[in-house]
C-alpha positions in Angstrom: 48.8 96.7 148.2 48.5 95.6 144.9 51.3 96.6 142.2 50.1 98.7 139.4 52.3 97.5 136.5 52.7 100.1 133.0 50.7 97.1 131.5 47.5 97.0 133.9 47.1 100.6 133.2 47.4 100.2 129.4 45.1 97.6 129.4 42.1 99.1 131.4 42.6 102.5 128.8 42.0 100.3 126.1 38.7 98.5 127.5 37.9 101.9 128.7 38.7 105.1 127.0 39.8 106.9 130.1 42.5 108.8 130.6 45.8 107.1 131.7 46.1 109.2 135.2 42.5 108.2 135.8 43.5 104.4 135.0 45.8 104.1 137.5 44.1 105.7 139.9 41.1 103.3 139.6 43.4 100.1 139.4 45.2 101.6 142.6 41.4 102.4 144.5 40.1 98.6 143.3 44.0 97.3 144.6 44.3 95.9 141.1 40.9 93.6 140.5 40.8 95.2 137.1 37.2 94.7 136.8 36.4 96.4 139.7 39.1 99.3 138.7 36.2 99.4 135.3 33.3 99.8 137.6 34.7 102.5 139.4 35.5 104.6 136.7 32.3 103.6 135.5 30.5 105.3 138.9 33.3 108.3 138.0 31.6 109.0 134.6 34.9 108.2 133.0 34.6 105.2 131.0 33.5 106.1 127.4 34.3 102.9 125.8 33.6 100.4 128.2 29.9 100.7 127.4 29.8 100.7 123.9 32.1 97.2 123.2 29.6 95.1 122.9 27.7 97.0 119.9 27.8 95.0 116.3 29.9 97.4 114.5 29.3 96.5 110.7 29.4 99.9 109.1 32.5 102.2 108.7 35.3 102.3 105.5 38.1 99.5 103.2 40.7 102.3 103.6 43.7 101.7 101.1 47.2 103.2 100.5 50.1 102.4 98.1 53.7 102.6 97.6 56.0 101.3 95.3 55.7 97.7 94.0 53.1 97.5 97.5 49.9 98.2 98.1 47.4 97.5 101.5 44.1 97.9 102.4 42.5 97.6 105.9 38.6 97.6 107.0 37.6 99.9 110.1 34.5 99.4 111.5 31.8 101.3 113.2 28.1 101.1 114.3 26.5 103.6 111.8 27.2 104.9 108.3 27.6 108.2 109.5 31.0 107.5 111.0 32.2 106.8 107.5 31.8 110.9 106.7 33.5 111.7 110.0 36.9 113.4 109.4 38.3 111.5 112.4 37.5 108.5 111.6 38.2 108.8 107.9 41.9 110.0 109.2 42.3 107.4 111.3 41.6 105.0 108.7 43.9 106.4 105.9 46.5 106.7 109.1 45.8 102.6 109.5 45.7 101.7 106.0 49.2 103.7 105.7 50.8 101.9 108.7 50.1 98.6 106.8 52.8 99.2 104.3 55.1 99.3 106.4 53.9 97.3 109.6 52.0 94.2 107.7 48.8 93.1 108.2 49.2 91.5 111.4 46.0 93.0 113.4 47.9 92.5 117.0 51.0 93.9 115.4 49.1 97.1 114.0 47.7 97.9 117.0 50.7 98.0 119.1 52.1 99.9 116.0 53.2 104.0 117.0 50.2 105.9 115.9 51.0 109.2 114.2 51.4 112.3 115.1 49.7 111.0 118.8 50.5 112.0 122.1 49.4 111.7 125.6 50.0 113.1 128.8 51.1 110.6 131.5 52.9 110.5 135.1 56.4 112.1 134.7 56.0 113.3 130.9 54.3 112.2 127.4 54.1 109.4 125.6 53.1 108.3 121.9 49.8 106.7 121.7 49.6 103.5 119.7 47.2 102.3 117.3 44.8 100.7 119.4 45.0 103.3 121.8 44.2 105.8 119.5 40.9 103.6 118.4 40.0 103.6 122.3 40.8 107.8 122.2 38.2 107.6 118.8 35.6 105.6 120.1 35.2 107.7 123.2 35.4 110.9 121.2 32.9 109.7 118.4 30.7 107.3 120.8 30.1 104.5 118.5 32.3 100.9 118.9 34.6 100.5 116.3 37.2 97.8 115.2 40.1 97.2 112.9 39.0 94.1 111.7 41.1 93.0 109.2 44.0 94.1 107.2 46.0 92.8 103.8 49.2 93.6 102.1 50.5 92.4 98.6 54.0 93.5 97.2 56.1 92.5 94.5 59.7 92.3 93.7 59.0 93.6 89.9 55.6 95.0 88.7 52.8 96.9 90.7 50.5 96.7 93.0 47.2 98.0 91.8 44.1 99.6 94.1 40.8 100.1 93.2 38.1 101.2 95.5 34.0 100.9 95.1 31.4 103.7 96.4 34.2 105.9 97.5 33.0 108.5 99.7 36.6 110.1 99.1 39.9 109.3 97.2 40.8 105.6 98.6 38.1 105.1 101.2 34.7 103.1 100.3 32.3 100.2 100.6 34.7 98.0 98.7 38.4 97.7 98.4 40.5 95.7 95.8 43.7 95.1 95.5 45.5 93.3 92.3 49.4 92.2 92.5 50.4 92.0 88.6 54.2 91.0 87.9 55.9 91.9 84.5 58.7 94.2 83.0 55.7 96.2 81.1 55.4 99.8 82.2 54.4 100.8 85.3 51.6 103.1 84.4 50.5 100.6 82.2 50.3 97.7 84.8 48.7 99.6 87.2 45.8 101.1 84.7 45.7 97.1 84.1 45.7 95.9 87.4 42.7 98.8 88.5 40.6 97.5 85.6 40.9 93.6 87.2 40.6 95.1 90.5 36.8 96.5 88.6 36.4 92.8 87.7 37.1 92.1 91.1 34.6 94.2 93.0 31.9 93.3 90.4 32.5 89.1 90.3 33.8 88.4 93.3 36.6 85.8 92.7 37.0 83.4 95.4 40.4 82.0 94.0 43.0 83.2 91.7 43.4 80.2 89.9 42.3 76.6 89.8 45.1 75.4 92.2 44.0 77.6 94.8 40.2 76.8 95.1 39.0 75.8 98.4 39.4 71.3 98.6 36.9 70.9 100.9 34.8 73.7 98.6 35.4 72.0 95.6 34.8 68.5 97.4 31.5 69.4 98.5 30.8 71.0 94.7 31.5 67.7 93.4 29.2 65.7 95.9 26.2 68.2 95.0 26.7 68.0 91.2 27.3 63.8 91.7 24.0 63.4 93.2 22.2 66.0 91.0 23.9 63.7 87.9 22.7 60.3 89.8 19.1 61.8 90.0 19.1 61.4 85.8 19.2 58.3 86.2 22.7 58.2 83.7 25.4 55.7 83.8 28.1 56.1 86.4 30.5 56.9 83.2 28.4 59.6 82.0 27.8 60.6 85.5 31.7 61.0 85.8 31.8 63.4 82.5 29.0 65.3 83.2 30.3 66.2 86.5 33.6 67.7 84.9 31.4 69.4 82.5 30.0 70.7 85.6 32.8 71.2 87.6 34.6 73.6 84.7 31.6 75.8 84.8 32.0 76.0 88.5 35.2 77.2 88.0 34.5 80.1 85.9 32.4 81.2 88.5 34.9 81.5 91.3 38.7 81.5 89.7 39.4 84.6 88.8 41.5 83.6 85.5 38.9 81.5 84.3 36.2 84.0 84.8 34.6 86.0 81.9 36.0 89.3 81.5 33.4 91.6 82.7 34.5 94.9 80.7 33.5 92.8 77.3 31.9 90.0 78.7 33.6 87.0 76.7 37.5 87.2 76.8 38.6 85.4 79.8 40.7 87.2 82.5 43.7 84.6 81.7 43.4 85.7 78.2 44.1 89.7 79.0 46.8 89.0 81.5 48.6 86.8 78.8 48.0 89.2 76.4 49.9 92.3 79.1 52.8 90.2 79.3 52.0 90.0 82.7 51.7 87.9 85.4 49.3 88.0 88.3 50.4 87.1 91.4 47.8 87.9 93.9 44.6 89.9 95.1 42.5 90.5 97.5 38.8 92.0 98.3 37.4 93.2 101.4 33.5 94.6 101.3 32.4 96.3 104.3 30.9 94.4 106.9 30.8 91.0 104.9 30.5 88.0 106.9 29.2 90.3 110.2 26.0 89.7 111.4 24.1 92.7 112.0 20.8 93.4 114.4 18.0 94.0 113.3 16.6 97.4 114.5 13.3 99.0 115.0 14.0 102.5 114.6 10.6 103.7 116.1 11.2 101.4 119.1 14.4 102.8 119.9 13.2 106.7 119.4 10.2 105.8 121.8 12.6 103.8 124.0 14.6 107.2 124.4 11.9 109.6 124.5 10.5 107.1 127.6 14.1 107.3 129.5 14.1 111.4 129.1 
């Protein structure tokens, strides 16, 4: 006989959604193959999660939350925007967001992070449920996938750390999620109204760098090598080749540094140029948009309707 280890059972509760009880009484029925331990709570009815993990889950909420000098913001995801006015969920994501002030924005570390307010019922007493155990617990309840897919905190030793959320669908939960570190002895109040007016600026011209230092090399590298051979193409002399491609390369910059870029509340002082003029210095931001980079699947909506109405 197998042994059934504290760990085993934690891990087949978190690929299936079942109850902890019922976990180690599959593991101990399959002897501890936990794949078999999956299909038999499977045959059970019990597995809720199990059959929804491999969904794209692109939908869902940017979350963010704020303390002093520190601020985070976290991206939950789910299948379909309809989650995204779910109470649940929306608690569990201000919950998350809340957690990463303190924990960081390690994903592994969050989820093995004390959810809450959480508890469960298990052999000889309770326990605390963590985060990722609480997003098996939701998942099953809702019946969608989800995912915490990626978290950020910024904090400062003097300053603020200013939020700044796009499409809300409630006070710090939306489509898009800024966050803009600025450092200074200005006022506090009036750092932060400054910092949510770059983290606008943010959300509308998508920065991919704060400043020139920071830009991507093999980015930039590739830039130049586009622009070289778009220069060559004039036919030009390599020396007005070289000069039009740091003509070039300047514009390329106000596109994606953020203190080069154009201002985009008056559209011609440059970001830079307001910081400077704050007496502040900023030190760091970040941007998450909802479900950027995922690839979704492309659905036919009548298909699946006729699909279901063909099972029934």
């Amino acid at each position: 006989m197998a042994e059934i280890t504290a760990a085993m059972v934690r891990d087949l509760r978190e690929k299936t959604g079942a109850g902890m009880m019922d976990c180690k009484k599959a593991l101990v029925e399959a002897n501890g193959d936990m794949e078999a331990a999956v299909d038999w709570l499977r045959k059970k009815g019990l597995s809720a999660a199990a059959k929804k993990s491999g969904r794209v889950a692109a939908e869902g909420l940017i979350a963010v939350a704020s303390a002093p000098r520190t601020a985070a913001m976290v991206e939950v995801n789910a299948e379909t925007d309809f989650v995204a006015r779910n109470e649940h969920f929306q608690a569990f994501c201000a919950a998350v967001a809340e957690l990463v002030l303190t924990v960081g924005d390690d994903i592994e570390a969050l989820k093995n992070a004390r959810y809450p307010g959480s508890m469960d019922l298990v052999e000889g007493g309770t326990a605390h449920r963590t985060v990722g155990e609480q997003l098996t617990h939701l998942i099953a309840t809702i019946g969608e996938n989800m995912s915490i897919r990626r978290a950020k905190r910024l904090h400062v030793n003097e300053g603020a750390v200013a939020t700044y959320v796009h499409s809300a669908v409630k006070p710090g939960m939306g489509k898009i999620g800024v966050l803009v570190a600025l450092e200074g002895a200005s006022e506090i109040a009036a750092l932060e109204t400054l910092g949510r007016q770059i983290g606008m600026h943010v959300a509308a011209a998508r920065p991919e760098a704060l400043d020139v230092s920071a830009v991507d090399p093999s980015a930039l590298l590739r830039e130049k090598d586009v622009l070289s051979e778009q220069a060559r193409a004039s036919g030009k002399p390599e020396a007005i080749i070289e000069k039009m491609v740091e003509g070039r390369i300047r514009k390329y910059y106000e596109e994606v540094v953020l203190l080069e870029q154009v201002w985009v509340h008056d559209g011609e002082t440059r970001v830079k140029e307001i910081v400077k003029k704050a007496g502040a210095n900023l030190a760091g931001f970040a941007r998450f948009q909802l479900g950027e980079g995922i690839e979704k699947q492309a659905s036919d909506f009548a298909a699946e309707v006729a699909a279901a109405a063909g099972q029934g």
